[in-house]
N, C-alpha and C positions, 0 to 999 in steps of 0.2 A: 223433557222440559219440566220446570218445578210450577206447579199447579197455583194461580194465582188466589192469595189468600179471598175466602168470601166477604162480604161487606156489611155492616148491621145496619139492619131496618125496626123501626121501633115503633109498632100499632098498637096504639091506647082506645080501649072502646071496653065499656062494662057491658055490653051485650057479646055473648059468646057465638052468636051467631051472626053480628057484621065481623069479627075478628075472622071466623072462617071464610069467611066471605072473601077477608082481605086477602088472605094466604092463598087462597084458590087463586085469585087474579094475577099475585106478584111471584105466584112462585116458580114461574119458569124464565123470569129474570136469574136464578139460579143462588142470590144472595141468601144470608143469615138473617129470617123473619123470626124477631122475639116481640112476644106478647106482653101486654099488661090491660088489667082488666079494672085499674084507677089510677088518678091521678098517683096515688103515693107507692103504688108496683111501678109506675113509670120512674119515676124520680129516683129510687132504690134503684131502677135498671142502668142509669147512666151516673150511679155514680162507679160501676165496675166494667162499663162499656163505652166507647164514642160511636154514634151510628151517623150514618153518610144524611138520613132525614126520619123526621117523626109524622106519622100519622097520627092526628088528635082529634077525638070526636070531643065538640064542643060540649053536648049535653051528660053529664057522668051525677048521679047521686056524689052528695060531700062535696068532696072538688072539682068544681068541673074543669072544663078543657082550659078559661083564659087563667085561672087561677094559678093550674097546672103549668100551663107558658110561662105565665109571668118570675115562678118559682124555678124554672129551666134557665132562660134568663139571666138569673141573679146567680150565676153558678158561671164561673169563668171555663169551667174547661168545656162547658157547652151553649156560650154565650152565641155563641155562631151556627149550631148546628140548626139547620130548616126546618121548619114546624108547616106543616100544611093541614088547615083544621077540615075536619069534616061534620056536617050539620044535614039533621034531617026536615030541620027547617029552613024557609028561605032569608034569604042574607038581607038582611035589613042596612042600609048605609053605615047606621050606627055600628050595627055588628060588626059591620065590615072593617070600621075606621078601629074599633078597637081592636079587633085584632092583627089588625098591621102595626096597631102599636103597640102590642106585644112581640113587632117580632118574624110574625106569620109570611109566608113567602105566597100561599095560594090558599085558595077558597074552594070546597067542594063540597057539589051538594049532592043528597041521597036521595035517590040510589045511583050508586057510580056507576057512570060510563068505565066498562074495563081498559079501553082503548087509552082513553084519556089520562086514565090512575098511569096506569105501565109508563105512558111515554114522561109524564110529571115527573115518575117515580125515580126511571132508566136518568133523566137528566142530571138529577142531584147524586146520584149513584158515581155515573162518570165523573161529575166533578168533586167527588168526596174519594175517587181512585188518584185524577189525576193532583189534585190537594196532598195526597198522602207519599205521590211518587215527588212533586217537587219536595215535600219533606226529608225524604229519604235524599233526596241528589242533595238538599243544602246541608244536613250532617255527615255525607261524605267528601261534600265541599269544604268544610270546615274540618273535619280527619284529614283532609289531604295536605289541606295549607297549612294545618299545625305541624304535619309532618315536615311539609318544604320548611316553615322558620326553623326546626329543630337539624333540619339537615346545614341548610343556609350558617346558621349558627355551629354545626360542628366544620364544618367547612372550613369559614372564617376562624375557630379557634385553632384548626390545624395548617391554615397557612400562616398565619398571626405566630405560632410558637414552632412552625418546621425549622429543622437543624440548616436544610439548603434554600435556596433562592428560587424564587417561585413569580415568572414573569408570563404572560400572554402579547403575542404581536399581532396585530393585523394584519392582512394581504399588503397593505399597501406601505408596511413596514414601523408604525405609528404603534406607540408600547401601549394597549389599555387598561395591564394594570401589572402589580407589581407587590412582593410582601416586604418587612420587614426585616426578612435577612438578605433578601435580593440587594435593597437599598445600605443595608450595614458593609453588605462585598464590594458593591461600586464607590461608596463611600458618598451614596446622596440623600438629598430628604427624598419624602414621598411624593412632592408635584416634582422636583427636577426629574425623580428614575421616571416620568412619565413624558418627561418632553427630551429625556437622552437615551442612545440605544447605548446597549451594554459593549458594544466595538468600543466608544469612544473612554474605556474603561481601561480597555486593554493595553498592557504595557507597548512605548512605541516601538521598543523592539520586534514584536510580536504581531503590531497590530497589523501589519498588511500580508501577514500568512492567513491570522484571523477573518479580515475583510476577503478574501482570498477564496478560503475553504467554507466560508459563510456564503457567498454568491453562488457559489457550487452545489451548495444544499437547496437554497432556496430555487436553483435553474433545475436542479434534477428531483426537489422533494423527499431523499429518502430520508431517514432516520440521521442524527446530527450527533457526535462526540470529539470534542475536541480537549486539548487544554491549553490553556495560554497564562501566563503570566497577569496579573492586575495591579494596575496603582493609582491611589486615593489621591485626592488632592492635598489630603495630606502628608504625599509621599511614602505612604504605605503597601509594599509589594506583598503579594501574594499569589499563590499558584492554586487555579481553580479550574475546576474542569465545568465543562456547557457542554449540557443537552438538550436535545431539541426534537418536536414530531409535527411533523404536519397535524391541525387541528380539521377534522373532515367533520359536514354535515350527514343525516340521513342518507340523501341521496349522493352523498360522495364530492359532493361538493366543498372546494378550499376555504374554510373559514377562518383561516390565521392560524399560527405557531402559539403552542406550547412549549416552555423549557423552563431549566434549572439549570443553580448556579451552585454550586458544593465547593468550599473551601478547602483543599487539597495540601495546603501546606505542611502539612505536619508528616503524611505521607511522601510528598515532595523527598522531605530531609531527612525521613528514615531510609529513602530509597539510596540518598546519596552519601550517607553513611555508610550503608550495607556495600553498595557500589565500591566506595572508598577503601572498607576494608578488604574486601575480592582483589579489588585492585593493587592494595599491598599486597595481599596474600598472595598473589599472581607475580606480582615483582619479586617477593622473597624466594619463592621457588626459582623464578626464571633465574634469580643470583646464584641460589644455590647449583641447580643443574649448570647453570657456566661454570662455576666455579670447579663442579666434579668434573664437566668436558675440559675445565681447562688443566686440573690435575692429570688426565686421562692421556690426554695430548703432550705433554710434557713429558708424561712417563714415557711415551710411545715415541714421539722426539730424540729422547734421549736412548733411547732404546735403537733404533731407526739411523740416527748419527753413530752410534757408539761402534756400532756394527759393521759397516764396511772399513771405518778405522781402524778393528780391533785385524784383521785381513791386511791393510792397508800397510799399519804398521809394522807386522809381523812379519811381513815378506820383507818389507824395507829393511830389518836388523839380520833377517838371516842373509841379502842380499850384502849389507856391508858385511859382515861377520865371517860368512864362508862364499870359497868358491866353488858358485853352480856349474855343471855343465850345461851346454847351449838349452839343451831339453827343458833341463831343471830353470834354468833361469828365465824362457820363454814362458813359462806355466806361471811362476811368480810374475812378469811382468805381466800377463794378462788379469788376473787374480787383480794386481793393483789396479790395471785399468776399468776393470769391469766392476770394483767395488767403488772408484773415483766416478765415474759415468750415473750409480745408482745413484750416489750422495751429493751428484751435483745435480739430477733429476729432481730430488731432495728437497736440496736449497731453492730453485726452481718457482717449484709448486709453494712452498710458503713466500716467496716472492710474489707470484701470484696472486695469492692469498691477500697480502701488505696491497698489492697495489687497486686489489677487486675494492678493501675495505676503505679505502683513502679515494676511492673513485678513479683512478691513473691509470687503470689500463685504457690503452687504445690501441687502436687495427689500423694496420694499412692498408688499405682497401684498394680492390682493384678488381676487374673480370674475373673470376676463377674457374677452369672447369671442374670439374667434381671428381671425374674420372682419374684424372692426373693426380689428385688428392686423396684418391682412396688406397690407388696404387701404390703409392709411396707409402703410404701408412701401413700399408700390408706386408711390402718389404720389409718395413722397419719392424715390424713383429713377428715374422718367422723365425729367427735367430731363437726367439721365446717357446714358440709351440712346438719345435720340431723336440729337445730331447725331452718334453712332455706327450709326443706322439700324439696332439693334438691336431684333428685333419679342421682345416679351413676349409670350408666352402664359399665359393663368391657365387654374387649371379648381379650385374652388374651391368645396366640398360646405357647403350653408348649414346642414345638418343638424348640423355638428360643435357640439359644445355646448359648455361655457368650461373652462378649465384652474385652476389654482388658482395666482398667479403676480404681478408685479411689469410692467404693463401698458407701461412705458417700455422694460424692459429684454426682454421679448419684441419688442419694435418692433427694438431695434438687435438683438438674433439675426437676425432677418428680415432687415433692413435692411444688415447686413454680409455675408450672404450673397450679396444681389440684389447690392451692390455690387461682390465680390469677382467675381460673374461676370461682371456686366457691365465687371468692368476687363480678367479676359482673353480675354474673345471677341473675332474680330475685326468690323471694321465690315461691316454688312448679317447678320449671326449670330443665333443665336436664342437665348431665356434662357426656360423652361418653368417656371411657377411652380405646385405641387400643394396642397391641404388636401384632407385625408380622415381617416377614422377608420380605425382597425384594431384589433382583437381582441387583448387580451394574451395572457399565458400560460394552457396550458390549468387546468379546474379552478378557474378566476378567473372575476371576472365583471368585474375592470377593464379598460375601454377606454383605447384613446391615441389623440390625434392626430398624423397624421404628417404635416409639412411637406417638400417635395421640391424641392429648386431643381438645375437642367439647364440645362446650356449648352451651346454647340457651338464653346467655344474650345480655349485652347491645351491643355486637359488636365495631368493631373499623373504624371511618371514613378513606375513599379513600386519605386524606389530610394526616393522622396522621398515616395510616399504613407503610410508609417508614421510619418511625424514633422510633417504638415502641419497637426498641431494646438500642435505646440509653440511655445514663446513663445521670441519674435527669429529664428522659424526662415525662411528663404526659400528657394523654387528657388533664384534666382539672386540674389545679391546682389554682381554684381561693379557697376563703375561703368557698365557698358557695358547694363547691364539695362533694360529696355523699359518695365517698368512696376515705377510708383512704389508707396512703400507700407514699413511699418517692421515689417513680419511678424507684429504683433501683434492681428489682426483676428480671426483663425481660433482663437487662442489662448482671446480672450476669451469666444468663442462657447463653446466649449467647455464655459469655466467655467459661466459662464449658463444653459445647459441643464440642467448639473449640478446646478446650485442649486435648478431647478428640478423636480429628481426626472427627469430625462430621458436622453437617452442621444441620441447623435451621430455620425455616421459617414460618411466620403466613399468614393467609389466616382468610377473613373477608367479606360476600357480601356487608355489609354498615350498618349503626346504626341504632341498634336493631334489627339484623338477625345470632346476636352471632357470635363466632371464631374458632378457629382450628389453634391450635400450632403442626406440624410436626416434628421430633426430626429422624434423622439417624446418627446410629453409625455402625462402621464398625466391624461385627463379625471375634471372632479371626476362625481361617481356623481349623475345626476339620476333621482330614483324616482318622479317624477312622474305618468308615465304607465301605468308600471308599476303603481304605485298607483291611479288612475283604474282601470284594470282589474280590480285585486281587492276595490275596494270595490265598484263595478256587481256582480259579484256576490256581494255580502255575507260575503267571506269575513272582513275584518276590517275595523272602524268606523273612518272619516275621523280621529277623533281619533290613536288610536291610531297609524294609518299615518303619520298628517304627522307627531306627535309621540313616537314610541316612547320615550326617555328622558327624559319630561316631570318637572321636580320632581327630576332627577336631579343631583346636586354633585358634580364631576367636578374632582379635581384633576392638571394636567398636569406636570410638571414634566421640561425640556429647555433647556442650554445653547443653543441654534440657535434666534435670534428666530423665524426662517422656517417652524421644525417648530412652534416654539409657536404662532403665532398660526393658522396652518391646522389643526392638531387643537382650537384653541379656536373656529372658525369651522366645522371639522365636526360638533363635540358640538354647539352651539349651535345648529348646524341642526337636530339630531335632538329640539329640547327640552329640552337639560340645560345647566346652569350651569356652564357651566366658567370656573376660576383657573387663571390659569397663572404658574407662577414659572421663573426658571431656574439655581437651584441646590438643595444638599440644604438648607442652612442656612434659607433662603425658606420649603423645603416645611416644613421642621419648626416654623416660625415661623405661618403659615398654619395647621396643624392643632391648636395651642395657642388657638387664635382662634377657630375653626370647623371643625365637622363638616365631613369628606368622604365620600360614599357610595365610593367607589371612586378609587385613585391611579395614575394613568398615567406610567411613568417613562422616560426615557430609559437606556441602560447606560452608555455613555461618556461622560462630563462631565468638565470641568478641575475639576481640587481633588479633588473628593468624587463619587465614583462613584454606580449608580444599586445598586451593591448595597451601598453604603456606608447609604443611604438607608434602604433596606429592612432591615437590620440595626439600625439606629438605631431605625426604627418597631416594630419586634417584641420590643424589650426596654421596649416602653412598657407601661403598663396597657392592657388594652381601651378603658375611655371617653376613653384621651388619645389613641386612635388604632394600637395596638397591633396589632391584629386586621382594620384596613381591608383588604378586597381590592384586590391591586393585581396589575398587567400591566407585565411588560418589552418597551421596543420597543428594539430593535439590532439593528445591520449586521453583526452577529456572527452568520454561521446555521448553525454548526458542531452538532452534537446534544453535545457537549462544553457548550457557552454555555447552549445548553437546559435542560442539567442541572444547571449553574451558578445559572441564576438561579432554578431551581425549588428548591434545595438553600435558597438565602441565601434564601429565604422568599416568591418569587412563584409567584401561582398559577396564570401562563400566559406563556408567552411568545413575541413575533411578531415574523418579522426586516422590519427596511426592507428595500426602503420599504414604507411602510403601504396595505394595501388599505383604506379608509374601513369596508366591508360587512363585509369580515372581523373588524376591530375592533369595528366596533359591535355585531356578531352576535356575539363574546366577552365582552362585556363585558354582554351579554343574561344570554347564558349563564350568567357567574360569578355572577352578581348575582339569577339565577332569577325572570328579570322575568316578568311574563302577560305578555307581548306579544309578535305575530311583528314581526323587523327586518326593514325593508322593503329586499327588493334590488332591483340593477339588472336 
């Protein structure tokens, strides 16, 4: 610890023998004892010292002690320091009164009591310490507060001229202060930005995402960046970004928001610029590459038509021109048949094509089993693999039960795939054909079938496997290309699947390690068995279970022939009558006509939506329909659409695709039938 400074004691006496006297007495108080041995050694002593108190013997040759005082005294820097006289004579009244008014704080007479000197001595001591420590704390008092105005002032010049907005909020939401550019971004004076919150700034497009994501910070406290749009009252927009931090005490305690407001506009519209031109740029490419696929296509078109003509024709002129024999003329007839078969395969698939782009295709939909569909696809491709000595493998699970689908155009899925491998395997290769079931998602009780076709030819490169579904796309399409074909096989598979609620995907280790096309479709829900089970033991009556929604009037309504007639084909299965229309105008037409227990609607339809529909029905009376329960199905699965369509007036809603059990055990539910739905 640093050793506290000693103190000055100042003993005046012209006798050198009470001065020792004095030291003797005071010197284990431990202070700085300096001598003077006259009045005018004392007076030279304080003017390069302050001492805590003086000892002054009255009687001194020249000047004596009051003289001495009275010249101490007149001296401001020691107009205050204690003078205690000492006399070896006794104190006469008069004595007395004069030297109190010089000044004098105590009288002592000689010969000193030591006792007495010490504790005199010890008292002005301590308060000439503690005198000097308030000194010290009032000029660090004064260094400190000059510091705070000097801070306080750079403070205020750096909120006063900062580039961003500079606001403070209270707990209780109440703005307590605010700068200069804060006030220039909202577009108010300095008392408005203190009685408006910076939301009510915010452009109205914007502002309930803002009041939104704002409740959200202040419910949860963390750290706050948002940006939003702003406009002045004098209809000046601007895009600004807000931040924000909890403002904490000491002990962690919420003392109100900090934030800033940054003017962003100019970043804004470099961004959307930059964006702008990506975006061109993105476009001029995308034109270009159509443009080369569609040269590419063309070439290979005309290449692809030209071909089985060139055959076609050739036979037909030696056919007029000369006579074959039976031999000869059977070979040319096949030759024409078999180049007529490719080129109308051909035309086909670019019909396909025209009808995928224009939106036209459609299925006739009906039961299908799979097995019946694979077989025939397999026949129809042997004719292919045999003079390429390509060995088929099947392995083909009888147990797979039917898909719900379009029996022709499941055949060419199948049948385009076997084709497509059997064109790039090489001769003697093998082409693996799979059916099987597989489990969906968990929590589900819908199965899929999954179709698997393997080959061991040329494979598809890492480059080219992310686009081997698109339409006119080919590995190689230069002239020099090994195998024919106009790139739109895989394309249409694609769609097909799709159409049929399915999903599709190739797998490739890299070229020439051959392919694997994957194919799931979604089995329809057979409870057959299931059933058999819980009636044996009497859990619920045969009727029931075959017919759960018996007497039930179930109206559908969905622009998508395909969604219509399979949810008319799955109610119908379960006992209920289902109408199916596919617009709002239809359905509204329909329930003018007839009672529906329940309305199943689709959400996205051209024209008139499905919450356009439900809107329309809920400002009817009850008996016209008003009040029917009804279900949303869409491909909308956001918990935003959820709330959507439970807002606009339905009372459940289910994303595609549709689980059959799910829906029917909703529609249980809504409807608070007796009966258990029977699952898979």
């Amino acid at each position: 610890m640093q050793m506290e400074p000693k103190v000055n004691i100042l003993l005046v006496d012209d006798k050198l023998e009470n001065l020792l006297a004095l030291e003797a007495i005071l010197e284990k108080l431990g202070e700085n004892l300096v001598r003077a041995t006259s009045g005018e050694e004392a007076l030279r002593c304080l003017l390069h010292q302050d001492f805590a108190v003086i000892l002054l013997d009255v009687q001194m040759p020249g000047m004596d002690g009051f003289e001495t005082a009275t010249l101490i005294r007149n001296r401001g820097r020691s107009r205050h320091t204690p003078i205690i006289f000492l006399t070896a004579f006794s104190t006469s009244d008069q004595m007395l009164f004069k030297g109190y008014a010089l000044g004098a704080v105590d009288y002592l007479l000689k010969p000193l009591d030591p006792n007495i000197l010490t504790s005199k001595v010890t008292v002005f001591v301590e308060l000439f310490k503690k005198t000097e420590a308030v000194k010290q704390q009032t000029a660090q008092l004064v260094a400190v507060n000059a510091e705070l105005r000097q801070s306080e002032e750079r403070l205020r010049s750096l909120s006063t001229c900062s580039p961003v907005g500079i606001f403070e909020i209270d707990t209780e939401g109440g703005c307590r202060y605010t700068n200069p550019r804060y006030q220039a971004i909202c577009g108010l004076k300095a008392a408005e930005s203190l009685e408006k919150s910076w939301l009510e700034s915010v452009h109205l497009e914007d502002r309930e995402q803002a009041v939104a994501s704002w409740s959200t910070y202040i419910y949860y406290g963390r750290d706050y960046s948002e940006e939003f749009r702003f406009q002045t009252a004098q209809g000046i927009v601007r895009w600004v970004q807000v931040r924000s931090s909890p403002m904490l005490s000491g002990q962690g305690e919420l003392l109100g928001y900090v934030g800033t407001l940054e003017d962003i506009t100019e970043r804004k519209q470099a961004e959307e610029v930059r964006a702008q031109v990506i975006r061109e740029q993105t476009a001029r490419q995308e034109a270009e590459a159509a443009n080369r696929m569609k040269d590419e296509f063309l070439a290979v078109l005309s290449h692809e038509l030209r071909t089985p003509l060139t055959s076609m024709l050739g036979w037909s002129k030696i056919l007029r021109s000369k006579k074959l024999d039976d031999k000869a003329t059977s070979r040319a007839l096949e030759a024409i048949e078999r180049n007529a078969i490719s080129q109308m395969q051909l035309i086909e698939d670019i019909l396909d094509v025209s009808r995928i782009i224009r939106g036209q295709l459609r299925l006739n939909v009906s039961a299908v089993n799979l097995i019946s569909v694979m077989e025939a696809a397999l026949e129809a491709v042997r004719p292919l693999a045999e003079p390429k000595e390509i060995l088929l493998n099947t392995m083909l699970d009888t147990s797979v039960g039917s898909v719900y689908g379009d029996p022709a155009r499941l055949q060419q899925i199948v049948w385009n795939l076997l084709t497509n491998a059997i064109k790039f395997t090489p001769k003697g290769g093998r082409v693996e054909v799979n059916l099987s079931v597989i489990p969906g998602e968990e929590q589900t009780t819908q199965k899929y079938a999954q179709i698997q076709v393997s080959d061991t030819g040329i494979g598809i490169s890492s480059e080219f496997l992310p686009k081997v579904f698109e339409r006119f796309r080919q590995a190689d399409s230069t002239t020099t290309r090994s195998h024919n074909g106009l790139g739109l096989g895989l394309a249409i598979v694609r769609h097909l699947v799709e159409l049929h609620k399915g999903t599709i995907f190739a797998q490739s280790p890299g070229t020439g390690q051959g392919a694997t096309f994957t194919v799931k479709l979604p089995l329809l829900q057979d409870n057959r068995g299931n059933r058999g089970n819980r009636e044996a033991t009497g859990e619920i009556s045969s009727s029931v279970a075959s017919t759960p929604l018996a007497g039930l009037r179930v109206l559908v309504v969905d622009d998508e022939a395909d969604t219509r007639n399979f949810l008319s084909f799955m109610f119908e299965e379960y006992g209920a009558f289902a109408i199916a229309v596919a617009s709002v105008d239809e359905a509204l037409a329909v329930l003018e006509q007839a009672k529906a227990d329940i309305l199943i609607s689709d959400i996205g339809m051209s024209e008139q939506d499905g919450y356009t529909l439900i809107r329309k029905l809920r400002s009817l009376e009850p008996e016209k329909g008003g009040c029917i329960p009804a279900i949303a199905l869409t491909a909308y699965t956001r918990e935003e659409d959820r709330l959507e369509a439970l807002s606009a007036g339905f009372q459940q809603h289910l994303s595609k695709p549709i689980d059959p059990t799910k829906l029917i055990a909703m529609v249980a539910s809504l409807l608070k039938l007796p009966v258990e739905v029977p699952v898979s």
